[in-house]
N, C-alpha and C positions, 0 to 999 in steps of 0.2 A: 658785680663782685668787687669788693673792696681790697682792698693794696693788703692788707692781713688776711685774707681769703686766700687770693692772689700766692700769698708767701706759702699758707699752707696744703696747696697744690704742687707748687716747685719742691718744697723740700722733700718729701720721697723719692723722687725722681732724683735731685743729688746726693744722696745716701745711695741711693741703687750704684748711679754712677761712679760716686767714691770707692764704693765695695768693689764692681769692678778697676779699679783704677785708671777711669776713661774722665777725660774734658771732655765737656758739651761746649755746642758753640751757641747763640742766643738763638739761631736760627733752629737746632734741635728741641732745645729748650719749648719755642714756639710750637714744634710738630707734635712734643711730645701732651705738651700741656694745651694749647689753643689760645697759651696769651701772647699776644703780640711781641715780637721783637723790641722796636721802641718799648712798647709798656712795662718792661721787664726790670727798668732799672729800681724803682720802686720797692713790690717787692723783694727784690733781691738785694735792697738797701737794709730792710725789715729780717732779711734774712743774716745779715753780717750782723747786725746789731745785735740779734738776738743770741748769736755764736758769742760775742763780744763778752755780754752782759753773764753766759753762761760758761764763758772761758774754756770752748771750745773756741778746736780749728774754724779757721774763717772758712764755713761751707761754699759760700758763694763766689769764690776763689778760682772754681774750677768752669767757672762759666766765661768762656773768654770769645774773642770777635773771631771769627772765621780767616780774617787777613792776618793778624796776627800773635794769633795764638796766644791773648791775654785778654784780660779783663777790657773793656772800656775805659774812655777817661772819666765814665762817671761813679769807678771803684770807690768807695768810701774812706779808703787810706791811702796814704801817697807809698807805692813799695814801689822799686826797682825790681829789674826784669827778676834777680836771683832771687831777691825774696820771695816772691811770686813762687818762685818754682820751689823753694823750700817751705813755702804753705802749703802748696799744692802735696807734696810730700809728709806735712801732717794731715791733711785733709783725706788721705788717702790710705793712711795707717791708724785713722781713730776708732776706737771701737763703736761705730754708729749704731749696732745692731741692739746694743744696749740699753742705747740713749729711747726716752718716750720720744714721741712724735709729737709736736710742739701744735699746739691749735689755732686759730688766729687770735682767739683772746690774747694767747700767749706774744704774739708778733705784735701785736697792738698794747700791749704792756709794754714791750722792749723798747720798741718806742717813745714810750713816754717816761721811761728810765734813765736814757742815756742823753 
């Protein structure tokens, strides 16, 4: 499965999440989807970008470490803790339900956009 594959697996899963206004930790992340903890940075790189390019909320925002309840240091933008939590706050008020579901062509476009 390719890192755009990959992305368009996770991303219903954090739409779902957002609706409910719940963080996932990478480790749920992994239960829910079957990709790897590690492996996840990737994808979930593919996923900010694509939020970026489409000027949505940063979705992959809500995906943070289990110890401290934020993203990794392999986040694609440098935020501070409030920022973070005021993403998280768009992330969680956006109308997802709206939005189409992005395919991996789409992640692998984003990609090569930014």
């Amino acid at each position: 499965m390719t890192q755009a594959d990959q992305a368009a697996v996770i991303w219903p899963l954090l739409v779902f999440a957002a609706r409910m206004q719940r963080v996932l930790t990478y480790g749920e992340v992994e239960e829910h989807t079957g990709i790897l903890a590690r492996s996840q940075a990737d994808p979930l790189h593919l996923i900010h970008r694509y939020c970026e390019h489409k000027r949505y909320p940063l979705l992959n925002s809500i995906v943070v470490n289990q110890d401290t309840g934020f993203p990794g240091d392999k986040f694609p933008k440098k935020l501070e803790p409030m920022e973070f939590l005021v993403e998280r706050a768009r992330v969680f008020t956006y109308g997802w339900s709206v939005k189409d579901k992005p395919r991996s062509e789409d992640f692998q476009a984003a990609r090569d956009l930014i």
